[in-house]
C-alpha positions as CSV (number, residue, x, y, z in Angstrom):
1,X,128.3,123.4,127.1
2,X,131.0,123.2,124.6
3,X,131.8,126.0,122.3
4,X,130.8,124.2,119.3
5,X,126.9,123.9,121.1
6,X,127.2,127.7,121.6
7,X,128.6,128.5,118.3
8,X,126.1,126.4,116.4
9,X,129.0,125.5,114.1
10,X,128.5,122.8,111.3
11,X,130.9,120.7,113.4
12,X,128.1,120.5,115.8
13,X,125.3,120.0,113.5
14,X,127.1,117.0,112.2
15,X,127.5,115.6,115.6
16,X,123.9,116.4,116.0
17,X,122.6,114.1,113.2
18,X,124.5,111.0,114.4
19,X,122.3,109.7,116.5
20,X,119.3,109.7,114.4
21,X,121.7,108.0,111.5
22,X,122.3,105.6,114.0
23,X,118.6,105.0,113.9
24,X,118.5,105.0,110.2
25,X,121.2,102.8,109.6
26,X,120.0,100.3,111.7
27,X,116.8,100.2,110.2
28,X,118.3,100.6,106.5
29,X,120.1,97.2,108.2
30,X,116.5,95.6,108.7
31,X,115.1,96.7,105.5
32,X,117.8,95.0,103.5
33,X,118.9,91.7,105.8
34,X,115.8,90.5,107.4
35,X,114.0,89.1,104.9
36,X,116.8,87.8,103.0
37,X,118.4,85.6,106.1
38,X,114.6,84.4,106.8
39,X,114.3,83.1,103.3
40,X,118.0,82.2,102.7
41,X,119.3,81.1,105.9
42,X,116.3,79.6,107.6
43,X,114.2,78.6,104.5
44,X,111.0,80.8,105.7
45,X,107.9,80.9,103.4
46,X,106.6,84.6,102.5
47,X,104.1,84.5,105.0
48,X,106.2,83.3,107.6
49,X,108.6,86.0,106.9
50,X,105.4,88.6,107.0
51,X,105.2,87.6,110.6
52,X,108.5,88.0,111.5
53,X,108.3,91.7,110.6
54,X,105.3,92.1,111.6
55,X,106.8,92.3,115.1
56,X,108.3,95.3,114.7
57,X,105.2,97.5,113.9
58,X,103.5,95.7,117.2
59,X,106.6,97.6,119.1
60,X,106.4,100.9,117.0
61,X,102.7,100.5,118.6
62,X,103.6,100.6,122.5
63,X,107.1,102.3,122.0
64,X,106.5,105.5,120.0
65,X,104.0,107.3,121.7
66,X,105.1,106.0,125.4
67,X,108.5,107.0,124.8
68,X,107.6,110.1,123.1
69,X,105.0,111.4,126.4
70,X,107.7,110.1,128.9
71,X,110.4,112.0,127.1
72,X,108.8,115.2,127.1
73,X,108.7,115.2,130.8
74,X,111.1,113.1,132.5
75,X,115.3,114.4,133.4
76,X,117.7,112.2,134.0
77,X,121.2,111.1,133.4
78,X,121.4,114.7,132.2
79,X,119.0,114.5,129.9
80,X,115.3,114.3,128.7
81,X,116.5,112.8,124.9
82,X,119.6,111.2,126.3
83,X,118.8,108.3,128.1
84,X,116.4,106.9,125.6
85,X,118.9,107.7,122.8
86,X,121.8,105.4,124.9
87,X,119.4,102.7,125.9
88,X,118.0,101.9,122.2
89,X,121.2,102.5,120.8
90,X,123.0,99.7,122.7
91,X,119.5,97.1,122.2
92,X,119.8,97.9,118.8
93,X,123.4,97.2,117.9
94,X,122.9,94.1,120.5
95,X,120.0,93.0,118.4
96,X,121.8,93.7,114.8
97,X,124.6,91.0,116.2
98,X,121.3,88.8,116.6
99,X,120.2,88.8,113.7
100,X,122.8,86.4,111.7
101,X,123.1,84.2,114.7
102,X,119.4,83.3,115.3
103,X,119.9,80.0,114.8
104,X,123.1,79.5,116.9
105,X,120.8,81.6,119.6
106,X,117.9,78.6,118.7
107,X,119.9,75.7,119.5
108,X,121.6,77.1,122.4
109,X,117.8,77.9,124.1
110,X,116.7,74.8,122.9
111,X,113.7,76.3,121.9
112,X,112.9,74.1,118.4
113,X,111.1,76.9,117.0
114,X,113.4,79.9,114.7
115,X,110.2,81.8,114.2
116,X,110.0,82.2,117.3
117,X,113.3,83.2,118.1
118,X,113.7,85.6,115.1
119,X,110.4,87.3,115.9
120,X,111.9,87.9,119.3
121,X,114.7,89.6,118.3
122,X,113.1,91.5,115.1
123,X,110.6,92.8,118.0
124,X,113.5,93.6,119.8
125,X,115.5,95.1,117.3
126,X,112.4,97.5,116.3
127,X,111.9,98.2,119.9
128,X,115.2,99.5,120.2
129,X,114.7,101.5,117.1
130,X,111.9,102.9,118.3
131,X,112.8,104.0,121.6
132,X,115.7,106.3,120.5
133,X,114.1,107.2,116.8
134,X,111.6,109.4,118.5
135,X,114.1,111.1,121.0
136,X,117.3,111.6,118.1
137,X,114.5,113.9,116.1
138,X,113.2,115.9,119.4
139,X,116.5,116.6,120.7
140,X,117.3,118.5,117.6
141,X,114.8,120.7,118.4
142,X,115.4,121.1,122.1
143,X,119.2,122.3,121.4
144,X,118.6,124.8,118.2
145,X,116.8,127.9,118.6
146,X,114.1,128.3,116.3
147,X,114.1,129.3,112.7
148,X,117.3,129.2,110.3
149,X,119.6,127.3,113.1
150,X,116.4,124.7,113.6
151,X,115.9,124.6,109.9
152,X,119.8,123.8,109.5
153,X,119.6,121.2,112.0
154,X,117.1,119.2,110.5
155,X,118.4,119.4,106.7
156,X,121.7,118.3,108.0
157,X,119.8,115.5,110.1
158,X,118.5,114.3,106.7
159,X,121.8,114.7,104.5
160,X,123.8,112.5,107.0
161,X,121.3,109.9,107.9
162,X,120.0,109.9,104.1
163,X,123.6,109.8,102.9
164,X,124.6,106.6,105.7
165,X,121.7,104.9,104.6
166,X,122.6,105.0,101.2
167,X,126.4,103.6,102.2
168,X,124.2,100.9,103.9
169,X,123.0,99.3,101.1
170,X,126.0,99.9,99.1
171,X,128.1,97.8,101.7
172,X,125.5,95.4,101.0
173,X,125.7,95.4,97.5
174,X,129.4,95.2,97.3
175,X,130.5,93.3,100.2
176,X,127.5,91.1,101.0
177,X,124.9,91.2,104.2
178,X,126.6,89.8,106.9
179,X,129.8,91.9,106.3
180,X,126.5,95.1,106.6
181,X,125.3,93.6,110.0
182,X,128.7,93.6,111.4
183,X,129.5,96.8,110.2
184,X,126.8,98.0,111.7
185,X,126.9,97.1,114.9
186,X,130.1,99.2,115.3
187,X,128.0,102.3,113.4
188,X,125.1,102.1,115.6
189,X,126.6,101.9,118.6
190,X,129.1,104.6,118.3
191,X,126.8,106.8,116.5
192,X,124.5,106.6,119.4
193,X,126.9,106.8,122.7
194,X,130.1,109.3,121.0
195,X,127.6,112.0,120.4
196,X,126.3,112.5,124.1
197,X,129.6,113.5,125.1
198,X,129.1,116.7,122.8
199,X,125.3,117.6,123.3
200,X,124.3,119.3,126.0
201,X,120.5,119.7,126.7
202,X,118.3,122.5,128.1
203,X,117.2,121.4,131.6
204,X,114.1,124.0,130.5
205,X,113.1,124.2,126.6
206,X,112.3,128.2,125.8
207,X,110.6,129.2,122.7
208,X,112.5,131.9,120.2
209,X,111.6,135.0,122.6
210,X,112.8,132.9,125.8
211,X,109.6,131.9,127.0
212,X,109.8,128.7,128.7
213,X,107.4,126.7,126.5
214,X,105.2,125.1,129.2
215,X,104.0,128.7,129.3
216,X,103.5,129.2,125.2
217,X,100.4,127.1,124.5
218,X,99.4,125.9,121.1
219,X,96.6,123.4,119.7
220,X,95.9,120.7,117.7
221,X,93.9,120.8,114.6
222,X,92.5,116.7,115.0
223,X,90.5,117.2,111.8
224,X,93.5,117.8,110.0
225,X,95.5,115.6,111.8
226,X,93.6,112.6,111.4
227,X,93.2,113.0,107.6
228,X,97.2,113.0,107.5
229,X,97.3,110.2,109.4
230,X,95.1,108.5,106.8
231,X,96.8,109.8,104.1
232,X,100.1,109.0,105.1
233,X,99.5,105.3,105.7
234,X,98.1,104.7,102.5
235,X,101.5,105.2,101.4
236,X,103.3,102.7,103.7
237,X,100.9,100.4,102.8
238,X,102.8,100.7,99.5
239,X,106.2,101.2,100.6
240,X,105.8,98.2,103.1
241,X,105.0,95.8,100.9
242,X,107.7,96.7,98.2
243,X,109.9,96.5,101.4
244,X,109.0,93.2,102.8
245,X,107.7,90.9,99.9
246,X,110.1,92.6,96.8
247,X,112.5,89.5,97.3
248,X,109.5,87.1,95.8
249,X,109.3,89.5,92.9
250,X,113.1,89.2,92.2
251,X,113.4,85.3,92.7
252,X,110.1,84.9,90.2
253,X,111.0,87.4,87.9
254,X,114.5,88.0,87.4
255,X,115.3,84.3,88.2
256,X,119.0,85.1,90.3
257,X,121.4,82.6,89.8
258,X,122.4,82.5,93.8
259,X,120.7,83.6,97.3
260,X,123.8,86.0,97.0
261,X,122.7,87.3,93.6
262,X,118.9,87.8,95.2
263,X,120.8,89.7,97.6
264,X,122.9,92.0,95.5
265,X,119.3,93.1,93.3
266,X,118.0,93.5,96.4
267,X,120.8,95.3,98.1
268,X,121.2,97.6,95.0
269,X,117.6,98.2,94.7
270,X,117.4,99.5,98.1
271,X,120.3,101.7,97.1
272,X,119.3,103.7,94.4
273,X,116.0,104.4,96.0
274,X,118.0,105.7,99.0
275,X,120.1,107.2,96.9
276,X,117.7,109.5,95.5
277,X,115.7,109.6,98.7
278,X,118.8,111.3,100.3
279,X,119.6,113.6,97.5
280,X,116.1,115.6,96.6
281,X,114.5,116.6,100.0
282,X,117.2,119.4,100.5
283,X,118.2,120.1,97.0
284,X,115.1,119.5,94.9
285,X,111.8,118.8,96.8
286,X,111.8,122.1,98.7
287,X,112.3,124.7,96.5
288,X,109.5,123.0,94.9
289,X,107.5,123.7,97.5
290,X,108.6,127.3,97.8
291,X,106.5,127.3,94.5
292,X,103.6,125.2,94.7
293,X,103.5,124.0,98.8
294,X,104.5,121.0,100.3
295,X,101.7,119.1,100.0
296,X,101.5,119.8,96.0
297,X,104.6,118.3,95.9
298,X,104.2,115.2,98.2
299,X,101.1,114.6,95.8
300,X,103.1,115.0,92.6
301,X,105.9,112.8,94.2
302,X,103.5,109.8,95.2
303,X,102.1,109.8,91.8
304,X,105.9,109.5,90.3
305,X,105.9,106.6,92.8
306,X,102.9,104.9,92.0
307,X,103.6,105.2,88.2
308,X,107.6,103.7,88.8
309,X,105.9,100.3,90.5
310,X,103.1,100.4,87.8
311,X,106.5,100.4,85.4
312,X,108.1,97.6,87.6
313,X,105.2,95.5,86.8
314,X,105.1,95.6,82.7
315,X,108.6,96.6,82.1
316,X,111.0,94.9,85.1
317,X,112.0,92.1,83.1
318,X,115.9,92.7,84.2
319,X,117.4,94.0,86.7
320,X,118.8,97.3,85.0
321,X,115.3,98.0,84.4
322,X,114.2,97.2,87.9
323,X,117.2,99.4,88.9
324,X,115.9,101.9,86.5
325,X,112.2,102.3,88.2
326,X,113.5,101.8,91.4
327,X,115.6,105.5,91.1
328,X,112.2,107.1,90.1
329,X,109.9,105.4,93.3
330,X,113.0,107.3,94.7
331,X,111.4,110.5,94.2
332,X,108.0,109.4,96.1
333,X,110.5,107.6,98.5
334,X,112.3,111.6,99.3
335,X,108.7,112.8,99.7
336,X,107.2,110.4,102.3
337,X,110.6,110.2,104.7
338,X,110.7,114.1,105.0
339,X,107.5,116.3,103.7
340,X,104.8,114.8,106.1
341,X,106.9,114.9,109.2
342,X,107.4,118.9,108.4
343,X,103.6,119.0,107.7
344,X,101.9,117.4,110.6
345,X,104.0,119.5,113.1
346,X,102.1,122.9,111.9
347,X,99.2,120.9,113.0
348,X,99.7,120.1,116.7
349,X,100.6,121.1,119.7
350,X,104.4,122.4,120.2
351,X,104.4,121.6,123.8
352,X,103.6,117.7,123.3
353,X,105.9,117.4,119.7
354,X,106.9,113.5,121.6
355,X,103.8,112.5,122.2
356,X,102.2,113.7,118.6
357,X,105.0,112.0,116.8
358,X,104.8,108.8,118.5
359,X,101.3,109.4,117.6
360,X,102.1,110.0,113.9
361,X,104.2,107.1,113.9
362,X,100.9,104.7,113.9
363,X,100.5,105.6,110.4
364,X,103.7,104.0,109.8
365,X,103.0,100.7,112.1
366,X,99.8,99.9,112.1
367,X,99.9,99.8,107.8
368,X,103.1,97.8,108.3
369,X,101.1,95.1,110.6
370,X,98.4,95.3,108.3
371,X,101.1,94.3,105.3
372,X,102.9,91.6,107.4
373,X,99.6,89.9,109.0
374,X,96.9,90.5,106.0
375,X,98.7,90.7,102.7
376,X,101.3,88.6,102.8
377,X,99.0,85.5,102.8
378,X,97.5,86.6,99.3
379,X,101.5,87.5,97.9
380,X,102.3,84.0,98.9
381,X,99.1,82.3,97.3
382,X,99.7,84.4,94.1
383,X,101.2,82.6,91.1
384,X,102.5,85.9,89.9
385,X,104.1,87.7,92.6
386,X,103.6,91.2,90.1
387,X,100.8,91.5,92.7
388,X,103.1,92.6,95.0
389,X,103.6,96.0,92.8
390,X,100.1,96.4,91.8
391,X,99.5,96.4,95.2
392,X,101.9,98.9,96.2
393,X,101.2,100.9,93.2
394,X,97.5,101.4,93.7
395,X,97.9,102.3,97.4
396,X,100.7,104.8,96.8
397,X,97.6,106.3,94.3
398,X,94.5,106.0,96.9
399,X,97.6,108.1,99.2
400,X,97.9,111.0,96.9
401,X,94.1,111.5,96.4
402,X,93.8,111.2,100.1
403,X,96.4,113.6,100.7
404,X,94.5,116.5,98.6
405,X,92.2,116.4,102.3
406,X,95.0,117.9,103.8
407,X,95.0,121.6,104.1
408,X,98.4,123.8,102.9
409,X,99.6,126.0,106.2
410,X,101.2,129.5,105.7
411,X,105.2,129.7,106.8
412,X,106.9,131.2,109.0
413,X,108.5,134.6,108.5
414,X,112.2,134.5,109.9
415,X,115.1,136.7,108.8
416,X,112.5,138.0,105.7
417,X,113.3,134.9,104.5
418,X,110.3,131.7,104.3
419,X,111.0,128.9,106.4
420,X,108.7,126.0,107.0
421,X,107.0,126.4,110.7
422,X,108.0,122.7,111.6
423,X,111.6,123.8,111.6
């Protein structure tokens, strides 16, 4: 173990986050670039673009929770987290060099069919994503004891993924998609293989008092657990369709001049949402909910959300006004990448954290298949793609009165200071 492990210097803690930025970034990658090469590039309708990305939530399905279970019990090449975080690290820089060279990849199978092809790799891609996203968030926890150094690890997990993905859609903005991809490709894959040389894992994972954890039992509340769940992916149902279908609302509405000005609104867009998203977890949301709890403020948040798209729809007549809306969804955007994850860990088992988050994770896919395979039939029939919006708008609502189900848990006590207990 080197002596920046057993120091628990920052030098380590940045190391630590890479490869769950990797993870990010790639995704940030997919957010921005998928559905502007399938509508640019390879002429797709909305719909046919809804099924493209509607393989990746059909992998979050299978991967998340079978990677999560296998990971908490399995050792090898040195590692429990390690493998998984090497092997979905390469698919997905593999698959990022895909993506702009699906049709090159068409003609030289022979196949006829590009839907085909890009589903193959998007289900791929998110595969990849999945396998290692699960594992980059668990080994932070197996390699920082708990309390302050945990609690540290995962706020500088956020601040360098947050702050990447932000550079992700900047490099979009200002230097175009494929120029991203590329770029990427190099990012994942280093950020994914370069940090295993510096991380060592526990063979055995021990609580705070040294107890070896397979002898520290702990339960799940299901009641509580299942109304997060249903919470929760009210709000992707929102977030998923601003995601996927927002390029029909810029074409219609804003009326871009070029496929590469589409993708600049787009690209910037994305941005200042990720901007903001990055920024107010650490330094805003939670001495909020020092005050008032964190599920208070993931309520308030939604509802800034919810209002923002509701704003889109009557006042997004240009893009500085889009822009403008887009920074306040941010707010909503900070709350649902980093308050419910801390929330749902108080409710479940310690000993099976994989498993439970893979678990978690199907209130991200399964609302993201339901976007792709249901909605975007009625967002391509629409004559006014403002739908898309209301839509997102109203969900993001039917999420916070969901989420006043969910029950506030007390904090831990460390160092007389108050620490959330999924730290």
């Amino acid at each position: 173990m080197l002596e920046i492990q057993k120091k628990l210097t920052n030098t380590f803690y940045g190391i630590l986050a890479l490869p769950a930025t990797a993870m990010g970034f790639a995704l940030s990658i997919q957010i921005a670039a998928l559905s502007w090469l399938m509508r640019t590039q390879y002429n797709l309708d909305l719909h046919e673009i809804g099924f493209v990305w509607a393989a990746g939530p059909l992998a979050g399905i299978i991967g998340q929770p079978i990677v999560g279970l296998i990971s908490d019990n399995v050792w090898f090449w040195n590692g429990r987290r390690r493998p998984f975080i090497l092997v979905g690290g390469t698919l997905a820089a593999l698959m990022l060099f895909a993506l702009p060279n699906i049709g090159a990849i068409n003609d030289f199978l022979g196949i006829g069919n590009i839907i085909i092809v890009a589903v193959f790799v998007a289900l791929t891609l998110d595969l990849a994503i999945n396998i290692s996203f699960n594992p980059t968030r668990s080994i932070i926890a197996d390699v920082t004891p708990e309390g302050v150094p945990r609690t540290k690890g995962y706020t500088w997990m956020q601040t360098v993924s947050g702050s990447f993905g932000v550079l992700a859609y900047a490099i979009g903005a200002i230097f175009g998609n494929y120029f991203l991809i590329y770029f990427g490709v190099f990012l994942v894959l280093s950020f994914s293989i370069i940090p295993m040389f510096f991380i060592k894992e526990p063979r055995e994972l021990q609580n705070v008092s040294g107890q070896s954890i397979i002898d520290n039992k702990s339960t799940t509340d299901w009641n509580q657990f299942l109304k997060l769940l249903f919470a929760h992916s009210f709000s992707w149902i929102g977030v998923q369709t601003m995601f996927v279908y927002m390029i029909g609302f810029v074409e219609q509405r804003l009326n871009p001049a070029n496929n590469d000005e589409t993708g600049m609104i787009l690209s910037i867009s994305f941005l200042v949402l990720n901007a903001v998203g990055a920024l107010l977890p650490a330094f805003v949301l939670e001495p909020i909910t020092e005050r008032i709890g964190r599920v208070k403020t993931h309520i308030f948040s939604l509802l800034f959300m919810s209002a923002s798209y509701f704003g889109i729809v009557f006042l997004g007549n240009t893009k500085f006004l889009l822009w403008g809306m887009m920074a306040v969804a941010g707010i909503g955007w900070a709350a649902i990448v980093s308050l419910p994850f801390a929330i749902m860990s108080e409710k479940v088992n310690k000993n099976k954290m994989g498993l439970f988050m893979g678990i978690f994770n199907l209130s991200v896919v399964l609302p993201q298949l339901f976007v792709s395979l249901v909605l975007g039939y009625f967002i391509q029939q629409a004559e006014d793609k403002s739908l898309i919006f209301i839509i997102s708008s109203v969900t993001l609502l039917v999420s916070a009165l969901l989420w006043f189900l969910v029950k506030e848990e007390k904090s831990i006590v460390v160092n007389k200071k108050s620490f959330p207990s999924s730290h």
